[in-house]
C-alpha positions as CSV (number, residue, x, y, z in Angstrom):
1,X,94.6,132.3,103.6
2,X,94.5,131.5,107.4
3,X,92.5,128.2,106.7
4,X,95.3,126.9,105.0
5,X,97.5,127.7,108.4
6,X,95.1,127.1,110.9
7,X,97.6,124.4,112.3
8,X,101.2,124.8,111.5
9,X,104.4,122.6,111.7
10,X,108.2,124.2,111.3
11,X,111.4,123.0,109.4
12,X,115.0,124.6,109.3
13,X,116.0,124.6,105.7
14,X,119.5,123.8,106.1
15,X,120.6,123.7,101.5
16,X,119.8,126.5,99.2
17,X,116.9,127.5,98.4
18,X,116.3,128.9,94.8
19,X,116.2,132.9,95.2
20,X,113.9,134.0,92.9
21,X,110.1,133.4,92.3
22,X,111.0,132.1,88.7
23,X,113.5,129.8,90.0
24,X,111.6,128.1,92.6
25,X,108.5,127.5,90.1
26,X,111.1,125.9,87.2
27,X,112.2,123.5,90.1
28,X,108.9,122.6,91.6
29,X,107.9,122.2,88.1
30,X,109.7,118.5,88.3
31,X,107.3,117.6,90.4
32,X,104.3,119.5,89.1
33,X,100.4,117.9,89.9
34,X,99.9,116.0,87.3
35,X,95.7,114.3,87.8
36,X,95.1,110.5,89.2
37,X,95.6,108.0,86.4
38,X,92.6,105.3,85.6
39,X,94.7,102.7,87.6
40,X,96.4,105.0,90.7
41,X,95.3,105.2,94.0
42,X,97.0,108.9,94.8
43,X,98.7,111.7,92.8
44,X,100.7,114.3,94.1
45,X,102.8,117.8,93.7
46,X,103.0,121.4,93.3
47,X,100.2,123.3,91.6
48,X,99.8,127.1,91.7
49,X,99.2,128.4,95.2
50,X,96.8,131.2,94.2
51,X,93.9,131.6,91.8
52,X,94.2,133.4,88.8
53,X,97.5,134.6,89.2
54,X,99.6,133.1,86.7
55,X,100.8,129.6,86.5
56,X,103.6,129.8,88.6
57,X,104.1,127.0,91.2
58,X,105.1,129.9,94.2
59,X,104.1,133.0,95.0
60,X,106.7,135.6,96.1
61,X,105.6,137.9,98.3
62,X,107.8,140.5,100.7
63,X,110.4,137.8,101.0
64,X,108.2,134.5,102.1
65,X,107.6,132.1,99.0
66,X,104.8,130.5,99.2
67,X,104.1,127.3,98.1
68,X,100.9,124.8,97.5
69,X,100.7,120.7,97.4
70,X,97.8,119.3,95.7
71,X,97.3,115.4,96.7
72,X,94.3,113.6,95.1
73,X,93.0,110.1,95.8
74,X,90.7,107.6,94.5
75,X,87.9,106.8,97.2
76,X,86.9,103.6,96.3
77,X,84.8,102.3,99.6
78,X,86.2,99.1,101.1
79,X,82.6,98.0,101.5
80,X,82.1,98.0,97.7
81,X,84.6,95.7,96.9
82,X,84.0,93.0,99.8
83,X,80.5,93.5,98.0
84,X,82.2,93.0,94.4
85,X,83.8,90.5,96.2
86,X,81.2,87.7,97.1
87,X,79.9,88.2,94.1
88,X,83.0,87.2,92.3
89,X,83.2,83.8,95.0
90,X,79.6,83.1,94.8
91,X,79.9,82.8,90.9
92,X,83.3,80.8,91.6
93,X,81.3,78.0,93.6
94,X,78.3,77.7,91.5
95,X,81.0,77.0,88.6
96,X,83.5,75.2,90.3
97,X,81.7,73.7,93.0
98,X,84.1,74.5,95.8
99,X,85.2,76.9,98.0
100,X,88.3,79.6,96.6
101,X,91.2,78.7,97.9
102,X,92.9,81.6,99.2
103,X,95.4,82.4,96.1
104,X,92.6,82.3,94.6
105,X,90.6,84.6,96.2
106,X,93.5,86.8,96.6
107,X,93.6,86.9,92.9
108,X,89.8,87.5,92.3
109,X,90.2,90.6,95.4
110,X,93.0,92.2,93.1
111,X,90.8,91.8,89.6
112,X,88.0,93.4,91.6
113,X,90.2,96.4,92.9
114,X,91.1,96.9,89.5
115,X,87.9,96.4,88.2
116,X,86.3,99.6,90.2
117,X,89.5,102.2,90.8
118,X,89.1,104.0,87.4
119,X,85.0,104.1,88.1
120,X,86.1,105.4,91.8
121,X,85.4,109.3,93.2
122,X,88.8,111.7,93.2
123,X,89.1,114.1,95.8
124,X,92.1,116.7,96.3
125,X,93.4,117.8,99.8
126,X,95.8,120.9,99.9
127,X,98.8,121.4,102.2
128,X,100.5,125.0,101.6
129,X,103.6,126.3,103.0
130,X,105.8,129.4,103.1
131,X,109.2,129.8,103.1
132,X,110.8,132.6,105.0
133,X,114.0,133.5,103.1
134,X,115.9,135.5,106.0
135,X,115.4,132.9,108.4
136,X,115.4,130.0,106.6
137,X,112.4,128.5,108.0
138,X,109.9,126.1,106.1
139,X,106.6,126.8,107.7
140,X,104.0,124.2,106.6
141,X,100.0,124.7,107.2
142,X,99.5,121.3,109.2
143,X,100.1,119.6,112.5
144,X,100.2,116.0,111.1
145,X,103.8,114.5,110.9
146,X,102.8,112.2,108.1
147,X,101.6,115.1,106.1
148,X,104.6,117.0,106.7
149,X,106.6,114.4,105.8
150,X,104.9,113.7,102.7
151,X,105.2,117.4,101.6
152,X,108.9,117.1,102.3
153,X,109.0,114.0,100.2
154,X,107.3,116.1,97.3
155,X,110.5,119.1,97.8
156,X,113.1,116.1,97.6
157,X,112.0,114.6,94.6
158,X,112.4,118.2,92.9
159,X,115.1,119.8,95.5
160,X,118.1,117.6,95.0
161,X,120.4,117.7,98.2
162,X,117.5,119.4,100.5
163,X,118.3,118.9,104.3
164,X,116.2,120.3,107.0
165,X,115.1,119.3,110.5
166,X,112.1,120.3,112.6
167,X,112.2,123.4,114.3
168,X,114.6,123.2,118.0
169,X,115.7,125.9,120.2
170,X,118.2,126.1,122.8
171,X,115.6,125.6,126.2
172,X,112.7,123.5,126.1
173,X,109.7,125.2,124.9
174,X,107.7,123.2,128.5
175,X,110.0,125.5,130.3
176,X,108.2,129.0,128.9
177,X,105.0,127.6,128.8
178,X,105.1,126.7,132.7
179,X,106.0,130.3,133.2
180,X,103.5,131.5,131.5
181,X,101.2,129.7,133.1
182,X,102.2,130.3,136.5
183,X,101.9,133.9,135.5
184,X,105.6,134.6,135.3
185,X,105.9,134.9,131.4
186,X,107.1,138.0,129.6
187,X,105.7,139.9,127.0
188,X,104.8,139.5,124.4
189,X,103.6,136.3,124.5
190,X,100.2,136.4,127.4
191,X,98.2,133.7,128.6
192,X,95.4,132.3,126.9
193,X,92.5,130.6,127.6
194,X,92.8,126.8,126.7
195,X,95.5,124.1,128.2
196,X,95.8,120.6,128.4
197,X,97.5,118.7,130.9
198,X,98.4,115.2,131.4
199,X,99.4,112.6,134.7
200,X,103.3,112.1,134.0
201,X,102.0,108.5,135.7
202,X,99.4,107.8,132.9
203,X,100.1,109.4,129.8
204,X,96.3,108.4,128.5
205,X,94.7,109.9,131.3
206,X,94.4,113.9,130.5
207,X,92.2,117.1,131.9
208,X,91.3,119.8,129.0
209,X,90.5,123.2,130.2
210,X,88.8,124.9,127.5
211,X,87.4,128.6,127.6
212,X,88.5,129.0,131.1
213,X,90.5,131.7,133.1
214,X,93.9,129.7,133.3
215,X,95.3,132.1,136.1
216,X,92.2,130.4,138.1
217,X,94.6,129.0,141.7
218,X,92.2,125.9,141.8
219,X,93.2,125.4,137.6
220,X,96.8,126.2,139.1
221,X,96.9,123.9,141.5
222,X,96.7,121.2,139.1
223,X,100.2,122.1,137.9
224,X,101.7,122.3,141.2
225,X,100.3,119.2,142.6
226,X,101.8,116.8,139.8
227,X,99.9,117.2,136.1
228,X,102.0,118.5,133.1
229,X,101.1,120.8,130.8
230,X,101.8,119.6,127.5
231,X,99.4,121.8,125.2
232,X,99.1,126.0,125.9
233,X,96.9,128.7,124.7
234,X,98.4,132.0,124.6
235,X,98.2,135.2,122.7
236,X,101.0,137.1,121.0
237,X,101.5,140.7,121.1
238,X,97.7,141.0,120.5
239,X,98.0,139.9,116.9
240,X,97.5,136.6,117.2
241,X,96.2,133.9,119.2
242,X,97.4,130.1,118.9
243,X,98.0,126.8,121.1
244,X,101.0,125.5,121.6
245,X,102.2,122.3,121.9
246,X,105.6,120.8,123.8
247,X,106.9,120.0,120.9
248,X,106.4,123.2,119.0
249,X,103.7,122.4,116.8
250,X,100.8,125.6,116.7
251,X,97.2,124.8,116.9
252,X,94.3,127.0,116.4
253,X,96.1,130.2,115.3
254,X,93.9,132.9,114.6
255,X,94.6,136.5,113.8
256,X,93.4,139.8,115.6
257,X,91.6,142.1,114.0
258,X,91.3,140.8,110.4
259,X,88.3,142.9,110.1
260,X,90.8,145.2,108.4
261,X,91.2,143.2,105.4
262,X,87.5,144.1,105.0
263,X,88.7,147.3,103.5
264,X,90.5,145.7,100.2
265,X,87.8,145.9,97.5
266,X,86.2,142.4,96.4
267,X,87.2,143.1,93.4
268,X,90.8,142.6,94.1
269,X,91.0,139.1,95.1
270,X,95.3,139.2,94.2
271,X,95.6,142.0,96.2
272,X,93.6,140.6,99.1
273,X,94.8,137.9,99.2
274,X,99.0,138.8,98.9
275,X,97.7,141.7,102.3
276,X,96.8,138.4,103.7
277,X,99.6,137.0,102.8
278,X,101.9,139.1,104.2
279,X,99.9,139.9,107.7
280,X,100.1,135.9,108.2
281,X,103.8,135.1,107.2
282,X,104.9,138.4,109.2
283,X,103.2,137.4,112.7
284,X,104.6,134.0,111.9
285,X,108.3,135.5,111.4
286,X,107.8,138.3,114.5
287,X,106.2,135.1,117.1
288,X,109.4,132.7,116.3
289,X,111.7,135.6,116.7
290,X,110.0,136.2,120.0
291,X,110.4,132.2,120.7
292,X,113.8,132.3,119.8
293,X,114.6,134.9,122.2
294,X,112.9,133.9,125.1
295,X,114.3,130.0,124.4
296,X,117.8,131.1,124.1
297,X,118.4,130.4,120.0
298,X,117.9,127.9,117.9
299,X,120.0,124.5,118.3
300,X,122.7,124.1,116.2
């Protein structure tokens, strides 16, 4: 479970949202996976998010759906057709004897592409996502706006009317993060041990402090002399630990103590993975709350 939401990215879900488990799967069926065609670069949709559970396209679980996108390509190596390629021009000058113009090798580029797509490799990436009904919150398993975007594309084509917008509260989340790094944060969020900072002058030019006691005055004094800190490790109510970003995108989250999931038989995959389940979308739910307290609300 937690390597699908090792890096996560947050929407407000601003329409409704079907209620029930069967209702969300008979909507996402519109835009159900359906594999690459001979001729297609990319397929995309909804597939079911768990393994031999049903053919559902969401899983329902103590009030967070979740929710799996299954995108495959055709990798078809640009290499092989430049190699197609001068085949195709070489065999054009020894029967023409001239040189392609460029419609024309345009053309022959295109009949090569089609040529080798349906002998090409598929491979599938999967994004999941949950949603958490009492809040309202979309919370997808990646820190890539493209891919976010392009799962949100997959909800609108099924979803008609969906509005969201990425997650904002009142007070900037820079503000707690210098706190917290200056050592005046409050519980439960704690300083970690990873930050990256960057010259306000020179936004390529950045330090990385990795593994390292943050609380350190000569790491401090960075801060304080002019760098910003625009990425923050930090620990939540010792159930998780994660990196946070300015603009509220998590990194690396990890949580504590799943040695206890050790204790669900192997022989109950469902039920190990729905404990999972739960244990991830809760901390996720109980560390916004926190945000949304110390940051003064979400914007309106």
């Amino acid at each position: 479970m937690n390597r699908y939401f090792r890096n996560i990215k947050i929407y407000r879900i601003h329409s409704q949202w079907p209620k029930t488990e069967e209702e969300l799967s008979e909507v996402l069926s519109e835009a159900e996976f359906k594999p690459c065609g001979a001729f297609s670069e990319r397929s995309a949709g909804f597939e079911a998010p768990v393994d031999n559970a049903g053919d559902r396209l969401c899983r329902k679980v103590s009030g967070a759906d979740l929710l799996q996108m299954r995108v495959q390509t055709r990798l078809l190596p640009p290499a092989a057709v430049q190699e197609a390629l001068a085949g195709r021009v070489e065999a054009f000058k020894q029967r023409m004897n001239s040189e392609p113009n460029r419609a024309e090798r345009r053309d022959m580029k295109e009949e090569v592409y089609s040529q080798l797509l349906p002998l090409a490799l598929l491979k599938s990436d999967r994004v999941q996502a949950f949603y958490l009904s009492e809040e309202n919150l979309l919370v997808m398993g990646t820190a890539s706006d493209t891919v976010a975007e392009y799962f949100l594309d997959q909800l609108k084509r099924t979803m008609v009317g969906l509005q969201y917008s990425p997650l904002a509260y009142k007070q900037p989340p820079l503000d707690l993060m210098n706190k917290l790094f200056l050592g005046n944060g409050q519980p439960p969020l704690r300083l970690g041990r990873e930050c990256r900072m960057r010259d306000p002058s020179d936004t390529k030019a950045s330090v990385n402090w990795l593994d390292m006691e943050l609380s350190d005055p000569a790491v401090r004094r960075h801060v304080t002399e002019g760098l910003k800190i625009d990425r923050l490790g930090m620990t939540f109510d010792q159930v998780c630990s994660l990196v946070m970003d300015e603009d509220l995108i998590f990194r690396k989250v990890r949580l504590l103590g799943q040695d206890d999931m050790d204790d669900v038989p192997e022989e109950e995959p469902l039920a190990k993975h729905d404990a999972e389940f739960v244990i991830m979308a809760g901390c996720v739910k109980s560390l916004l709350n926190a945000l949304k307290t110390q940051l003064g609300g979400y914007v309106s």
